[in-house]
C-alpha positions in Angstrom: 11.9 1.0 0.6 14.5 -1.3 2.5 17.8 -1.2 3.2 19.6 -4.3 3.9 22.7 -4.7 5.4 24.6 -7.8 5.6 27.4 -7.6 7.6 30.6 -10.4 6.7 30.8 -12.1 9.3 27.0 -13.3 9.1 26.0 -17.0 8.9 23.5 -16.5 6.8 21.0 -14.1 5.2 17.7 -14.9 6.3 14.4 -12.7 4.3 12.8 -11.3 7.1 10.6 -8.9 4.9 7.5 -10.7 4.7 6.9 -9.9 8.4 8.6 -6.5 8.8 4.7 -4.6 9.1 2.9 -7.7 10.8 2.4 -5.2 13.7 0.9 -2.5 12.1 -1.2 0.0 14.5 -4.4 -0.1 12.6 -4.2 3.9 12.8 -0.7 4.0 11.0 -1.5 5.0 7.6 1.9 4.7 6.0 2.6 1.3 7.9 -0.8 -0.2 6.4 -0.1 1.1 3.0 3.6 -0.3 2.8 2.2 -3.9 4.6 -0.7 -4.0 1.8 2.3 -3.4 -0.7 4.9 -5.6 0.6 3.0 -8.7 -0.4 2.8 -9.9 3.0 -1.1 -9.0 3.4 -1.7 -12.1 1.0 -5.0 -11.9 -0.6 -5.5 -8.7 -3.3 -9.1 -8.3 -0.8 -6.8 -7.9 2.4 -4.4 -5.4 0.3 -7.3 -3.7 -1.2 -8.6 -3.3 2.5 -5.7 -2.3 4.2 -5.2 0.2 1.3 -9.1 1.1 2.0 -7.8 1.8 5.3 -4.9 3.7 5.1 -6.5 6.2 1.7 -9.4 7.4 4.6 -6.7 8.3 6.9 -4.7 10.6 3.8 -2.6 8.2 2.6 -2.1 9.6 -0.9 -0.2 6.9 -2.2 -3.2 4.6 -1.2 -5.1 6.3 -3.0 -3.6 6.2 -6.1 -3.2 2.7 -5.9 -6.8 2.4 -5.1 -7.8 4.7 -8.4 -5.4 2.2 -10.1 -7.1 -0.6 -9.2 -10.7 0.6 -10.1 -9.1 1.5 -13.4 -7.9 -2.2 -14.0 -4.7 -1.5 -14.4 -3.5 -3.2 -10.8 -4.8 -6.7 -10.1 -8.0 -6.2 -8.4 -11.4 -7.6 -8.2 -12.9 -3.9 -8.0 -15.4 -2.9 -10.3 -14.2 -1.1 -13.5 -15.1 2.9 -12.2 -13.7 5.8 -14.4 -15.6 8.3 -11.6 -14.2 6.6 -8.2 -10.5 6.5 -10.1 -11.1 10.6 -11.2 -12.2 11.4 -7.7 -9.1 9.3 -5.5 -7.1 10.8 -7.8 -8.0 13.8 -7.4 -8.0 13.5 -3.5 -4.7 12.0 -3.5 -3.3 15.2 -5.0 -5.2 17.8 -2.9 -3.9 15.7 0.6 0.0 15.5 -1.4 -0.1 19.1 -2.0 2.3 18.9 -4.7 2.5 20.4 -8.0 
C-alpha cells in the first residue's frame, strides 16, 4: 500500500515508486515481499526469488503468492505442483494464525 500526497504548490509529480524497496535488508521479510510485488524486481525469476526469500523467513503472504504461482494461476515459470501449492498454503495459514 502507498499513500501519496501531493501537496499544491508542487512542480511536478514525479513516480518515485519503482525505487521505494531498492534498499531492502535481505532479512526484512515484508520489505522483500512488497519489492518482489511492486514490479520493481523486474524479471518473474528475481520476484519469484525474493518471494522465496521472504516465505522462509514467515512471510505468509509470500507464501500464498508462491502456492499461486505453482498453481498457474500467477505468471510464473514454476512447475505446475498441486502438493507444493497444498503445503505453502497450508503454512501460510499456521504462520498468519488467523481463522
Amino acid at each position: 500500500w502507498y499513500w501519496i500526497v501531493w501537496f499544491g504548490n508542487a512542480g511536478e509529480c514525479e513516480d518515485k515508486s519503482k525505487g521505494r524497496f531498492n534498499d531492502c535488508a535481505p532479512d526484512d521479510a515484508l520489505c522483500l515481499s512488497m519489492y518482489a510485488d511492486s514490479g520493481a524486481a523486474g524479471h518473474q525469476a528475481e520476484m519469484i526469488r525474493l518471494h522465496q526469500n521472504a516465505a522462509e523467513m514467515g512471510m505468509s503472504a509470500s507464501m500464498i503468492k508462491l502456492a499461486r504461482a505453482y498453481l498457474n494461476h500467477l505468471p510464473s515459470n514454476l512447475p505446475l505442483d498441486f502438493n507444493k501449492a497444498a503445503s505453502l498454503y497450508r503454512e501460510a495459514v499456521a504462520v498468519a494464525r488467523e481463522p
